[in-house]
Every structure is written in C-alpha cells, then in structure tokens.
N, C-alpha and C positions, 0 to 999 in steps of 0.2 A: 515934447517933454522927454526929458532923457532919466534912465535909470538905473543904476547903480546896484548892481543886484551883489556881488562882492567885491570886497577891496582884501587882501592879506598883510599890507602894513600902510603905514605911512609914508612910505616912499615910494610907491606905484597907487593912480588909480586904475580901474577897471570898470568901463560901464558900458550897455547895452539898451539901444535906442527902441521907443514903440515909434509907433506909425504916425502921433499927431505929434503936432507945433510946429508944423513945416508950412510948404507953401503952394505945393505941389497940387496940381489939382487931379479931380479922378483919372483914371483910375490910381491913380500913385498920388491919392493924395493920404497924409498932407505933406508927413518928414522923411521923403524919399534919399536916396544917398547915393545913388548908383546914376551913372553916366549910360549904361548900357542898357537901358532898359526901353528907351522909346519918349521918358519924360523929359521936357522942355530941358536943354544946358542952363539956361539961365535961371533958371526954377532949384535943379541941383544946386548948381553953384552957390544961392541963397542958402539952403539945407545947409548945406558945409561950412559955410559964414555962420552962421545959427550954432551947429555944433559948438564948433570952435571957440567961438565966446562963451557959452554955455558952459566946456569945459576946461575953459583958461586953457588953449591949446596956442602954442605956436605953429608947429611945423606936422599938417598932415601926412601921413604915410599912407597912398592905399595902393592898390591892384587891378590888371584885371585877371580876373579871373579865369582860369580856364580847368579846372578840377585835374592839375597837377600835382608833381613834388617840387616844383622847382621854391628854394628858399634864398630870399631877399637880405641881403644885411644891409644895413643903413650904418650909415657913423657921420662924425663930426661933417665930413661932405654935404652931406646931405640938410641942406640949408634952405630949403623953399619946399611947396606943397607939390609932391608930381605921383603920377597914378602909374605904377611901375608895368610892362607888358608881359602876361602870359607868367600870371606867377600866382601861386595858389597860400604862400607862409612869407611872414616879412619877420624879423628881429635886428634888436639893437641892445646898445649897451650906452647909447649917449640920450642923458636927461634932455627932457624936452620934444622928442621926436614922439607923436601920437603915430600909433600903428593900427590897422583902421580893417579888418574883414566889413563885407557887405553878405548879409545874407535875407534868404526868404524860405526858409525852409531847414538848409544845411546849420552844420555846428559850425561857429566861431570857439574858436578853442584858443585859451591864452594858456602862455605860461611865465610865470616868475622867478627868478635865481637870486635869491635876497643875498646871498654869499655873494655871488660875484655881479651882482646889479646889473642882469641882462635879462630884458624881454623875448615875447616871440609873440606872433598871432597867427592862425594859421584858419583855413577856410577849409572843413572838413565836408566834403557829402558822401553818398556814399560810394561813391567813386573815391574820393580820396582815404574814405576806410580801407577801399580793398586795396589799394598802391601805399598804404601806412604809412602816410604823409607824417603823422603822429609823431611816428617811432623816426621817421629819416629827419623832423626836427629836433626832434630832442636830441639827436645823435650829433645836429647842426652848430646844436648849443656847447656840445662838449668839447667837438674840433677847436671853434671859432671864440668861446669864450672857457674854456676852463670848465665848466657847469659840469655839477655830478649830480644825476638824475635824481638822490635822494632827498635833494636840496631844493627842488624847484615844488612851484606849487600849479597847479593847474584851473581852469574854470574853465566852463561847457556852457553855453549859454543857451536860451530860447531857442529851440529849433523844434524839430519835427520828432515826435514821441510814440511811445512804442502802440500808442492807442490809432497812430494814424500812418503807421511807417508799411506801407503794403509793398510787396513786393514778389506781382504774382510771375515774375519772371527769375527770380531768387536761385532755381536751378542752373542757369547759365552767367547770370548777375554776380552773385557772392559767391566766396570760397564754403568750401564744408565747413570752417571753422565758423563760422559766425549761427551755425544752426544749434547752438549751443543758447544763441540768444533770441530763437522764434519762440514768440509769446502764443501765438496762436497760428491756424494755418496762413502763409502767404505774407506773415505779419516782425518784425523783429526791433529788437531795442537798442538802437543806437548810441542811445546814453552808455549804458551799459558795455558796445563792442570798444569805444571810446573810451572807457575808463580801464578797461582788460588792456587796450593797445599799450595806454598809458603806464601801467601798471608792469607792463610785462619790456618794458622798456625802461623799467626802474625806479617811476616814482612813486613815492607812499602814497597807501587806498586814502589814509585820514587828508592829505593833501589836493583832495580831488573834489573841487565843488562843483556838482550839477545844477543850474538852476531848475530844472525840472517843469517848465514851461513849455507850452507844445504849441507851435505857432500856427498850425493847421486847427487847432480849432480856437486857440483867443484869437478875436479880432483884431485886438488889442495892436498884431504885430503882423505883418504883411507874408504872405504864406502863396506859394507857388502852386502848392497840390489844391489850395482851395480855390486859389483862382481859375483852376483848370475846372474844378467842380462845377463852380458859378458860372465861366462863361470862357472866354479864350486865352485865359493863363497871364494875361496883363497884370503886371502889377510892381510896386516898388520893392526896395530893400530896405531891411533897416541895418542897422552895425553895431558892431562890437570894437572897442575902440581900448587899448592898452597904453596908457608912459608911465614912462621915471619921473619921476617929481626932483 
C-alpha cells in the first residue's frame, strides 16, 4: 500500500511508502525498495514495478545512497529508470521524472517550487543534518532553476522521532547547535533540526509539513534502530517518492 501523506497542489504528487503490498519476503518483507539491502533483485525490482503502476510513474529516479551532499539534476535526458551512484539529493524540473529517497529510519525531505516547477528530494540522516544537505539543496534550486526559497514548500516524511532519536554519542556526533533541540538526555528532535535548517535557509515555517510519524516505533514502516533492537539490523526500506504531473 502506498500513502500519500501530503500533496501542495495539483501539479506535483508526493507519497510515502509503509512496508506491505510488496513481495519481499522476511526479513524485508513485504514492499521493500532498496537494492542494497541483502533482499532478492528480483523481488525489488517487482516492488518498483508495483510502485510505479500504483503511482502512474513513468521514469524512476533513485540513488545510492551514501549520506552525502552530492545533488543530482535530471532533465529531459534522463529517459529510463537508473539508480544514480553515491548521491544522497536528486531534482528536476521535467514533468514526469519520479524522484525516489529510500529510507528506514532517516528523513525523506522533498521540496516544491510551484513558481518555477522544480522538484528536489533529498535523503536526510543525521549525518546529512550536520553537512546540511538541506541548506546545500536548496541553494541547488536557486543556481539551477531560478527558485527563491520563499517559494518552495517542503515535506518531512516518516522517519525516526524525537521519542526514539538517541544519541549517546551527541558530544562528538553533532555540532552544539543542534543541543538546542535535546528533548531529553542523549535524545533530540530531528523533525524540528530539519525544519530550523530549512527555515534558516529561507523557507516559510507555514510551508513546512512534518508528517510526524516515527518509524522506530510504527511497524507499519521498516525502521533500522528497531531491527537492531530485534535482532541483527536486517531489514527493508520504504520511500519517499516526489513528480511533476
């Protein structure tokens, strides 16, 4: 099942995948998305077929991962499904191209530029907080397409919340800025360092949707900290998936 937690107009959707309707079996069952993770290719590659119809997609965009800044542009070239290397943000400005984070844990962060009809989606953890991947894409949007930060709208998706975000290494881990947002000892709210990043990079607070989901404890959605709880950290991704219509 795929879920659509916000859209900000009719000319972009925005949805964010749980765990079932896939094909995947344990531990990554059922609608895994990730290539890197240990579960069957051909199992994925079903996943992504499933999406894709699911969400009238032509042309996937995705990544791998590697909790960078490096930012992706796609354009008209970009005409078939391919998994870009060693890239943590993708954007475009040509309808049709679905742009695709994989997470288990981390923020899928999109953003929207209704003015000049350019996406982005970017793979946040907290590794990518402290290198503010955030702020270096938004900055991406302004180069590359014209974008003025007041213009865009943002969404945060299902990830890890501030009830489960431990972090008893935080002394040498994060900057002092971010102690601004420890909830408790060892503990801090990443929703929240994500929306400040955003925010202090120019876009409006009212433009900032959290879903507010916390993937460490629904099951609903595949969670890296819980599988390490459970047993040896195996497990699938779900996604965050951004186009132009």
């Amino acid at each position: 099942m795929v879920t659509m937690f916000t859209s900000q107009s009719t000319a972009v959707s925005i949805h964010s995948t749980d765990r079932y309707g896939g094909v995947s079996s344990p531990p990554y069952h059922s609608f895994n998305l990730s290539c890197g993770v240990g579960d069957s290719l051909v199992s994925v590659a079903e996943n992504r077929s499933l999406l894709k119809k699911r969400l009238n997609i032509g042309i996937l965009l995705s990544a791998k991962q590697v909790h960078g800044d490096t930012v992706f542009v796609a354009d008209r070239s970009t005409n078939k499904d391919i998994e870009v290397d060693a890239c943590d943000a993708l954007m475009t400005n040509t309808a049709g191209i679905a742009l695709m984070i994989q997470q288990a844990d981390c923020q899928a962060v999109t953003l929207f530029d209704p003015v000049r009809k350019a996406v982005a989606a970017i793979h946040c953890g907290w590794k990518g907080s402290v290198i503010e991947i955030l702020a270096k894409t938004v900055e991406a949007m302004r180069i590359q397409y014209k974008s003025s930060a007041s213009d865009i709208f943002a969404t945060i998706s299902p990830s890890l919340g501030p009830c489960c975000a431990e972090f008893i290494n935080h002394a040498v881990e994060l900057p002092s800025s971010f102690l601004a947002f420890q909830v408790k000892e060892n503990y801090f709210d990443f929703w929240k360092i994500s929306a400040m990043q955003l925010i202090n990079s120019g876009l409006q607070k009212e433009k900032i949707s959290i879903s507010g989901i916390c993937t460490s404890c629904s099951n609903d959605y595949f969670s890296y900290r819980r599988a390490c709880r459970e047993g040896d950290g195996k497990t699938g991704r779900c996604a965050t998936v951004i186009v132009l219509r």
